[in-house]
TORDODREN-874253 format. One line per 3 residues: their letters; for each residue x, y, z of N, C-alpha, C. Coordinates in steps of 0.1 Angstrom, whole numbers, plus 5000, padded with zeros to 4 digits. Example, Ala and Ser with C-alpha at 12.3 -4.5 7.8 and 13.67 -1.06 7.14 Angstrom:
2
as	5132,4943,5078,5123,4955,5078,5132,4967,5078  5128,4978,5071,5137,4989,5071,5129,5000,5079
//
This chain:
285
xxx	3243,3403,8966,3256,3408,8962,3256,3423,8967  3256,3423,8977,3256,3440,8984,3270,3442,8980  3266,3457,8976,3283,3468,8976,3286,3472,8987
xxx	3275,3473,8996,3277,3486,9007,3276,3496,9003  3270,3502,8996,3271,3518,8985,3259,3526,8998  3256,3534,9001,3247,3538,9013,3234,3546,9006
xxx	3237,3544,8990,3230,3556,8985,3218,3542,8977  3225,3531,8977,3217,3522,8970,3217,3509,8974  3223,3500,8978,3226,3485,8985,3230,3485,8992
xxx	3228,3479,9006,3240,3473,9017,3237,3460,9021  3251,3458,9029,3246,3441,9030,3243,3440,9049  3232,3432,9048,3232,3422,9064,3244,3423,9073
xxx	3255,3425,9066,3268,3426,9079,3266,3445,9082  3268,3448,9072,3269,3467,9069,3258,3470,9082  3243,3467,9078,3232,3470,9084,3237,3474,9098
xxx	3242,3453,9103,3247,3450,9118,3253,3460,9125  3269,3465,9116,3275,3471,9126,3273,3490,9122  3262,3495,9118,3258,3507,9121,3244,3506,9125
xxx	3237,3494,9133,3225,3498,9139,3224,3504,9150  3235,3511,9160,3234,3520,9169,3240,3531,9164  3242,3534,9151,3242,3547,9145,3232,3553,9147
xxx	3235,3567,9158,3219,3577,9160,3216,3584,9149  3219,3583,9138,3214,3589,9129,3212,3581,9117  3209,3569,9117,3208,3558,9113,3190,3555,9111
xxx	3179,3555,9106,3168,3551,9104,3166,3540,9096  3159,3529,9104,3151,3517,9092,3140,3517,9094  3138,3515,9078,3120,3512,9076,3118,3497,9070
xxx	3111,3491,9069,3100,3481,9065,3093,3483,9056  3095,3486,9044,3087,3491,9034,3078,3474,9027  3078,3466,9036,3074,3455,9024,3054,3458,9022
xxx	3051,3452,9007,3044,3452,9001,3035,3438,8997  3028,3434,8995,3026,3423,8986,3017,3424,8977  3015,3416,8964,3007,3421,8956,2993,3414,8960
xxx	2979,3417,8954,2969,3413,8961,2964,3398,8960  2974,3393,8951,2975,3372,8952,2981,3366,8960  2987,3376,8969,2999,3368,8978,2997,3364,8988
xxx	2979,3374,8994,2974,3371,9007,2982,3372,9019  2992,3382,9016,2997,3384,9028,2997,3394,9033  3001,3400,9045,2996,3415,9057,3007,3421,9057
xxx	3016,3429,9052,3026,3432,9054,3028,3440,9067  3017,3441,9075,3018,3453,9089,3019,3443,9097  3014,3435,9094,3014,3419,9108,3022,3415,9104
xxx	3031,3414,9092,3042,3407,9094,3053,3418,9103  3051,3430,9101,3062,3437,9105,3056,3438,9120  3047,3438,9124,3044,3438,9140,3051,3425,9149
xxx	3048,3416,9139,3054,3406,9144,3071,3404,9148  3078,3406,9137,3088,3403,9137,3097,3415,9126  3103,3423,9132,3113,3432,9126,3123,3437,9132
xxx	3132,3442,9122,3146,3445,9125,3149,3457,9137  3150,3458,9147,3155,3467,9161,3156,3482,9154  3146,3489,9159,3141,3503,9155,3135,3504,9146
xxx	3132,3500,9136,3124,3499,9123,3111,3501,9121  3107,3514,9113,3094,3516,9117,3086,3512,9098  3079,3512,9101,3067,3503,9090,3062,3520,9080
xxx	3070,3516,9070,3065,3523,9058,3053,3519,9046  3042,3522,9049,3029,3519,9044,3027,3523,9033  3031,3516,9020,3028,3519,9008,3019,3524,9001
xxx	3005,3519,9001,2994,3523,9001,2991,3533,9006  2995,3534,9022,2989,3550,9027,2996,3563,9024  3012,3559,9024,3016,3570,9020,3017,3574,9004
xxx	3006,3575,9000,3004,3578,8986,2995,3586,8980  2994,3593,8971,2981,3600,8964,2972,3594,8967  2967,3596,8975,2946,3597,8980,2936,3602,8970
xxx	2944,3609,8964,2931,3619,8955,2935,3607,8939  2941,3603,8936,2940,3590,8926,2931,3583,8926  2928,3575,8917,2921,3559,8918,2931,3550,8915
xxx	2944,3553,8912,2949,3540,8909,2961,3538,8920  2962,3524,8923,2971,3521,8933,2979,3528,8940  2987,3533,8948,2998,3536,8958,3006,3545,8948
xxx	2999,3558,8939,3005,3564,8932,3013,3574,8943  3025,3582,8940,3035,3588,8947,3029,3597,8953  3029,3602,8964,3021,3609,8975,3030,3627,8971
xxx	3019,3632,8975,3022,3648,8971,3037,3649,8983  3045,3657,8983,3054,3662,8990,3048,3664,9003  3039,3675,9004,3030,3676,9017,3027,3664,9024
xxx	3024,3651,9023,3024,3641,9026,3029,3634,9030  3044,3636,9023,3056,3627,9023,3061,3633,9038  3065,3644,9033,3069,3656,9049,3062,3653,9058
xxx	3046,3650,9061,3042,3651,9072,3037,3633,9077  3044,3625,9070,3046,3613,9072,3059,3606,9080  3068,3615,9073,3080,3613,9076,3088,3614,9089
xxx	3078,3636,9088,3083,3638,9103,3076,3627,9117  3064,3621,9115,3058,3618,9124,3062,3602,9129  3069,3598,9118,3079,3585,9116,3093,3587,9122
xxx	3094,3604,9124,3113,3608,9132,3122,3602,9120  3118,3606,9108,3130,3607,9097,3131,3619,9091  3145,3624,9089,3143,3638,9087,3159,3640,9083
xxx	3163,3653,9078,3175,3658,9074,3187,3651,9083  3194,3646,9078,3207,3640,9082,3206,3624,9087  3194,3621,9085,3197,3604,9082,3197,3597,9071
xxx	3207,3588,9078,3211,3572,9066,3201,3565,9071  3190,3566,9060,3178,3551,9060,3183,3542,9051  3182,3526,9060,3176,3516,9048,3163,3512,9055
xxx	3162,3506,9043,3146,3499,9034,3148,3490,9033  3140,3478,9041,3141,3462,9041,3122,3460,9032  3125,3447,9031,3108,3443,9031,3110,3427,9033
xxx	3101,3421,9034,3097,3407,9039,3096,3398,9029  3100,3400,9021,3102,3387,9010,3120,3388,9004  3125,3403,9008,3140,3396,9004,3142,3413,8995
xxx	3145,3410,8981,3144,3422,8978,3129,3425,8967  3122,3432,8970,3110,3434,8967,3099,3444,8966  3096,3451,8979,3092,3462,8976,3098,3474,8978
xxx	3113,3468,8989,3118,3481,8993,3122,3489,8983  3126,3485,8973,3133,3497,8960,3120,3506,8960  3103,3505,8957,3100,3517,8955,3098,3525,8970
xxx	3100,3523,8982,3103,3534,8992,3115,3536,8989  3129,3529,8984,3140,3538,8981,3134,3548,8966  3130,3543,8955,3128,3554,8948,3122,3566,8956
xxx	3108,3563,8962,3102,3574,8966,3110,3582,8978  3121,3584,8977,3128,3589,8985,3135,3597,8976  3141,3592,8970,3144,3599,8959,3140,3608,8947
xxx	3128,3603,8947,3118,3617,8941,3115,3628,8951  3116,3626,8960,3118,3640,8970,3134,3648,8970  3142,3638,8965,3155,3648,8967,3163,3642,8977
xxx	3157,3629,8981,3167,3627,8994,3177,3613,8993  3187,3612,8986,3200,3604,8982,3203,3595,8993  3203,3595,9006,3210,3590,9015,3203,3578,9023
xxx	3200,3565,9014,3185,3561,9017,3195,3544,9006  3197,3537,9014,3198,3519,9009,3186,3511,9011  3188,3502,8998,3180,3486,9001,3186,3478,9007
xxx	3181,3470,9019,3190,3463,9025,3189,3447,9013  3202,3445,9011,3203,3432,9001,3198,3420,9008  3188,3412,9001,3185,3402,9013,3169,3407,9016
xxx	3172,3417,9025,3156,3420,9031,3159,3411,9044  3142,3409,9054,3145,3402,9063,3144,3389,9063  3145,3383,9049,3143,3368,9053,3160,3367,9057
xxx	3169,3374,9048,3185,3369,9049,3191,3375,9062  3181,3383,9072,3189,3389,9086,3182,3376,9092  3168,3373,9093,3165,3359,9101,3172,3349,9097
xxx	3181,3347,9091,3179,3331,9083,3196,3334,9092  3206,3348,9094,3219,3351,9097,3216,3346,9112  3207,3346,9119,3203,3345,9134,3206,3358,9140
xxx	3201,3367,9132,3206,3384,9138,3188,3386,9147  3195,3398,9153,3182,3398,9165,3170,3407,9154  3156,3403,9164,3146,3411,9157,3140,3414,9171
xxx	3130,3423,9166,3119,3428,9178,3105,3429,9177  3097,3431,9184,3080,3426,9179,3071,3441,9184  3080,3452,9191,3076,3461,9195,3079,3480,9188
xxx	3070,3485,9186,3077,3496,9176,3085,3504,9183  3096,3512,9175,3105,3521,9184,3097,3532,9189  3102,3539,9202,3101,3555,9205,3107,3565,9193
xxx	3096,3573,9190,3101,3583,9179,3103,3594,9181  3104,3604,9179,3104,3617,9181,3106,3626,9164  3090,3634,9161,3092,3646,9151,3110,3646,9150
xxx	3110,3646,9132,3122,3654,9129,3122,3660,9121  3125,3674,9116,3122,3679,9106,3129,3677,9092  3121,3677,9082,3126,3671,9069,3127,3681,9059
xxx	3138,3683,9053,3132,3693,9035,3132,3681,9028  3126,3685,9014,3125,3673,9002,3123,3689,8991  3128,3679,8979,3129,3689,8969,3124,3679,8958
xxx	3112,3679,8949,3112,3669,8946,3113,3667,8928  3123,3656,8924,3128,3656,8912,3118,3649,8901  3111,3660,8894,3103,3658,8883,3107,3647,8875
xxx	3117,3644,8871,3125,3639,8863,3125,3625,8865  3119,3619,8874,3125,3609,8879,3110,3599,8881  3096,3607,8875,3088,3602,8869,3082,3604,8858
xxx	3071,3593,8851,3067,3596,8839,3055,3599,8841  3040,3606,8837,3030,3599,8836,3026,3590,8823  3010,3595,8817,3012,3581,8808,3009,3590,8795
xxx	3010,3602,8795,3008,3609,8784,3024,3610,8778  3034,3612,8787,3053,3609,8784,3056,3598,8782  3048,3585,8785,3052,3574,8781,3045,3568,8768
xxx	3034,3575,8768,3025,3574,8749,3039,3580,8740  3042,3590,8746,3049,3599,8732,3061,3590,8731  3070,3582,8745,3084,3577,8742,3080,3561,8734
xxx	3066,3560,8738,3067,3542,8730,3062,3548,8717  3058,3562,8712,3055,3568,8693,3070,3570,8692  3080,3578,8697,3089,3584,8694,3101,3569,8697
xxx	3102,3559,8698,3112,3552,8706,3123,3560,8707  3122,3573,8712,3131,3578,8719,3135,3571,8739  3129,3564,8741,3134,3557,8752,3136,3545,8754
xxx	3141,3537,8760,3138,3525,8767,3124,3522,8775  3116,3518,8773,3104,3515,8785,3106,3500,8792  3110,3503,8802,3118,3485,8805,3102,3477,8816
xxx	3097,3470,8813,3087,3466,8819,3090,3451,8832  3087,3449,8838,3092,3443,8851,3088,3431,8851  3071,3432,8849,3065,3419,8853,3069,3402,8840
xxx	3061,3393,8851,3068,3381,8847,3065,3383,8831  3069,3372,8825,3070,3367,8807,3059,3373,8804  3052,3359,8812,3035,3356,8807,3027,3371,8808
xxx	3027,3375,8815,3019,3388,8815,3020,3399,8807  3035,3396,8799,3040,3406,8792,3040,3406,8779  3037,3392,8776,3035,3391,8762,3017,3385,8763
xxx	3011,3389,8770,2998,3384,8772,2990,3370,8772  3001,3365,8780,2988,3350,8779,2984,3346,8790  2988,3354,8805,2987,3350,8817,2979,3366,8821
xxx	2970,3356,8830,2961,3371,8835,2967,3383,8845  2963,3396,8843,2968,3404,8852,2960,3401,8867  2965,3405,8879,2961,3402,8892,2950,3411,8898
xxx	2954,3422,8886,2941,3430,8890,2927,3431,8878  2917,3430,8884,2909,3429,8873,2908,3436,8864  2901,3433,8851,2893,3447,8840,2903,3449,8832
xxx	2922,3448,8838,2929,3449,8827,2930,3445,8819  2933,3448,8803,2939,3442,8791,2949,3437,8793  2954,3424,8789,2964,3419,8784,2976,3423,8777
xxx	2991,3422,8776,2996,3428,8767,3011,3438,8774  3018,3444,8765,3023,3455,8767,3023,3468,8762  3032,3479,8768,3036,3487,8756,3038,3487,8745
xxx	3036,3494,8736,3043,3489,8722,3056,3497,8725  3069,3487,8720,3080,3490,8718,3089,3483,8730  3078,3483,8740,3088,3482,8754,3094,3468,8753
xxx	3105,3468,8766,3111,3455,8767,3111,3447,8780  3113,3436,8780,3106,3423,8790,3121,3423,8804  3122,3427,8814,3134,3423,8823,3127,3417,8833
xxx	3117,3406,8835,3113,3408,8847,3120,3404,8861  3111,3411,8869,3122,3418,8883,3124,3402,8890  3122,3394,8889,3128,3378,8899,3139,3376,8890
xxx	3145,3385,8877,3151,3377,8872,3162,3386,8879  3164,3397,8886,3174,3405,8889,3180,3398,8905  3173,3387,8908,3178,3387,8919,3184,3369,8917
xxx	3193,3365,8927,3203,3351,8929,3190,3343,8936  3195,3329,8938,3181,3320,8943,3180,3321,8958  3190,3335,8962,3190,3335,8980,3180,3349,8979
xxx	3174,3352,8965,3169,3369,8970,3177,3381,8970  3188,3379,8968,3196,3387,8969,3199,3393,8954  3204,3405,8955,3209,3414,8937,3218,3406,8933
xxx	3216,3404,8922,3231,3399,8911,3238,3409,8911  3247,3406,8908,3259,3418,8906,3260,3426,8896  3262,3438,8894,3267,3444,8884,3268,3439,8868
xxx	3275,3430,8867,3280,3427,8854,3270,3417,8850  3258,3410,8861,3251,3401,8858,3240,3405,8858  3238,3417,8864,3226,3432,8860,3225,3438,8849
xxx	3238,3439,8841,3238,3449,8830,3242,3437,8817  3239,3422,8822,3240,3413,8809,3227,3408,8805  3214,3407,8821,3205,3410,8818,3190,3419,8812
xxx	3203,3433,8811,3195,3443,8800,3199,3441,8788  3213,3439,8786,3214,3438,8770,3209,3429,8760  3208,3411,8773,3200,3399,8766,3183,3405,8759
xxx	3179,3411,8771,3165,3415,8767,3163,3428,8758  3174,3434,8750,3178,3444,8740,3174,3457,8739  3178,3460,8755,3176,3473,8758,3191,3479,8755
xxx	3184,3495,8751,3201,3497,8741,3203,3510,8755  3213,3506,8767,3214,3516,8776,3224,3527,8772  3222,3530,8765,3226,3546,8758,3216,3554,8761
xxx	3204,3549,8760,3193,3557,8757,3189,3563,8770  3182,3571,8778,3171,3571,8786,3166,3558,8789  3159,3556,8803,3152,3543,8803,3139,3550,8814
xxx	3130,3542,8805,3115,3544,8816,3113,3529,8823  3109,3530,8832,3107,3512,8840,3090,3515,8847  3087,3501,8841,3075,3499,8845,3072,3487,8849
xxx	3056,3483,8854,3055,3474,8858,3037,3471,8862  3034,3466,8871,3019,3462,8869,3012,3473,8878  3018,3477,8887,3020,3489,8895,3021,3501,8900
xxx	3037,3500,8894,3050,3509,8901,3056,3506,8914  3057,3493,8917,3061,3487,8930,3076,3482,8924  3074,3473,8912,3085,3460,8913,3093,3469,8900
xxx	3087,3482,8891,3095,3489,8883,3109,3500,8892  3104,3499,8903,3116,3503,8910,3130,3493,8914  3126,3480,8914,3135,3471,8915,3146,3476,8901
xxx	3142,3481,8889,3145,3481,8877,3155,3495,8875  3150,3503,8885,3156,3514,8889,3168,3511,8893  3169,3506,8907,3178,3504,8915,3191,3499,8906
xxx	3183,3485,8898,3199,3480,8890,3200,3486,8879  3195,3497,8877,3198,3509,8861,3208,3514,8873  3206,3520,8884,3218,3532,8891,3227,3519,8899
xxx	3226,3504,8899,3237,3502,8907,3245,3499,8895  3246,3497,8879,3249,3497,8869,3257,3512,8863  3257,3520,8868,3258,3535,8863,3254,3537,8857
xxx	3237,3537,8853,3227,3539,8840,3219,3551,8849  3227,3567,8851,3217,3577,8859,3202,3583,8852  3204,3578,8835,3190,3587,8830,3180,3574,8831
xxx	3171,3577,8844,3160,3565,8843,3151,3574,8849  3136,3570,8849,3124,3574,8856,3113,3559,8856  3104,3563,8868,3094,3555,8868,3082,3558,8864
xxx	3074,3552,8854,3061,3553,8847,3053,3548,8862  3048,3559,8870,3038,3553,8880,3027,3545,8881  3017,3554,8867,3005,3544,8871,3007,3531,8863
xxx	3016,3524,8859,3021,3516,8850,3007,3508,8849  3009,3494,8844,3000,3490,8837,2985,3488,8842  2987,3494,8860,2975,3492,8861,2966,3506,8855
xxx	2976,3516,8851,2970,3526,8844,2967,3526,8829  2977,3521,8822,2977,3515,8806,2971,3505,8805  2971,3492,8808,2955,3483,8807,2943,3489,8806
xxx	2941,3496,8813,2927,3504,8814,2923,3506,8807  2924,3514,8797,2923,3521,8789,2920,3523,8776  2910,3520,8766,2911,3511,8754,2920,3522,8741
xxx	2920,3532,8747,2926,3542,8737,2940,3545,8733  2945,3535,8741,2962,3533,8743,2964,3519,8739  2973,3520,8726,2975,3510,8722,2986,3495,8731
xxx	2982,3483,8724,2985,3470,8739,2991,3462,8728  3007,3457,8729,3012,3448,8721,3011,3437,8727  3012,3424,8724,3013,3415,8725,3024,3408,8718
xxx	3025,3392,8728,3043,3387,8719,3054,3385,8724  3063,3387,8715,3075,3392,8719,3077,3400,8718  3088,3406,8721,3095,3424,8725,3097,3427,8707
//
């Protein structure tokens, strides 16, 4: 259900008729989680959308962490970016290889730098291959471009702000992953974790935001799916997940909903499992 909005969704046609926009950038942000057994750099070698260069989740991330693909210092971002030829005055979208999926957190991480002008393409590339739109198997010519980023604190949590919002229920903590994992009876994918949730948080998980083509539900079927799961969007919302990969999905339909006060808890649960000192609900919400 693309709007065409440039700042957050577009659709497969949108994409088509501004891919010879020179100031126009795509990336390939797809991801998989580590049960999926899939490459996401061979898929994109293989087959991707004409100019599109391959945004590395993993690499571009905090190195000096232990936990997963945490948000890469600014320094990093900047000197990643420029060497990818994305820089001040482009419209990027963010595809990934399963449809809509990992691209939301390279659109968030774009916007923790400051930089607004940045869509998920709705769909991803299964719905441009499945359209018979062209692809390519070779990477583009790039050229350095220079970038500012300004980067908006606000728009993460770590896990010392998310202890105080699940003591204070002064927030929403909206958690992503499937049922089972969230009320604890299904194992997490990464080892050594506990079982369980936040205390207080609430269950949206991210397959349920999308139609059986992969695509976003709409608006009014985005924001029927927070209230079922009794999130009170008045509040602030924190979004999380097993990651901080699929808590960006959660993002995306908080802002394609007009819900602006949200952030992402990054080291999400693979950081809160951890830990025996942080308390772990189980259940229901």
């Amino acid at each position: 259900m693309a709007m065409d909005d440039p700042k957050t969704l577009v659709s497969t046609d949108w994409l088509e008729a501004h891919l010879k926009d020179p100031d126009l950038r795509i990336l390939d942000g797809s991801w998989f989680l580590p049960t999926m057994n899939r490459d996401a750099r061979a898929g994109y070698d293989a087959a991707h959308i004409p100019g599109a260069r391959f945004f590395d989740i993993d690499e571009i991330a905090d190195s000096r962490s232990e936990l997963p693909h945490m948000a890469p210092p600014v320094e990093k971002f900047v000197s990643r970016m420029r060497a990818m030829g994305v820089g001040d005055g482009h419209q990027v979208v963010v595809y990934d290889q399963m449809g809509v999926f990992s691209a939301p957190r390279v659109w968030w991480t774009f916007r923790l730098m400051g930089k607004l002008d940045i869509a998920v393409l709705d769909g991803g590339l299964p719905k441009w291959i499945a359209e018979g739109r062209e692809t390519e198997d070779l990477p583009p010519m790039v050229r350095d471009r220079h970038i500012t980023v300004q980067r908006q604190a606000g728009l993460v949590k770590d896990v010392t702000q998310v202890a105080h919002a699940s003591k204070l229920r002064d927030h929403e903590i909206i958690d992503a992953r499937a049922h089972g994992r969230f009320i604890g009876v299904d194992p997490e994918p990464r080892p050594g974790l506990r079982q369980g949730h936040i205390p207080g948080s609430k269950n949206v998980p991210w397959m349920d935001l999308l139609t059986p083509e992969n695509t976003m539900k709409s608006p009014d079927e985005l924001r029927a799916l927070f209230t079922a799961a009794g999130v009170d969007l008045t509040k602030p919302a924190i979004c999380t997940c097993g990651s901080g990969v699929n808590a960006a999905m959660l993002t995306l339909a908080l802002e394609i909903i007009g819900h602006r006060d949200h952030a992402l808890y990054d080291g999400a649960w693979a950081e809160w499992g951890m830990f025996n000192d942080l308390r772990v609900a189980t259940g229901e919400a």
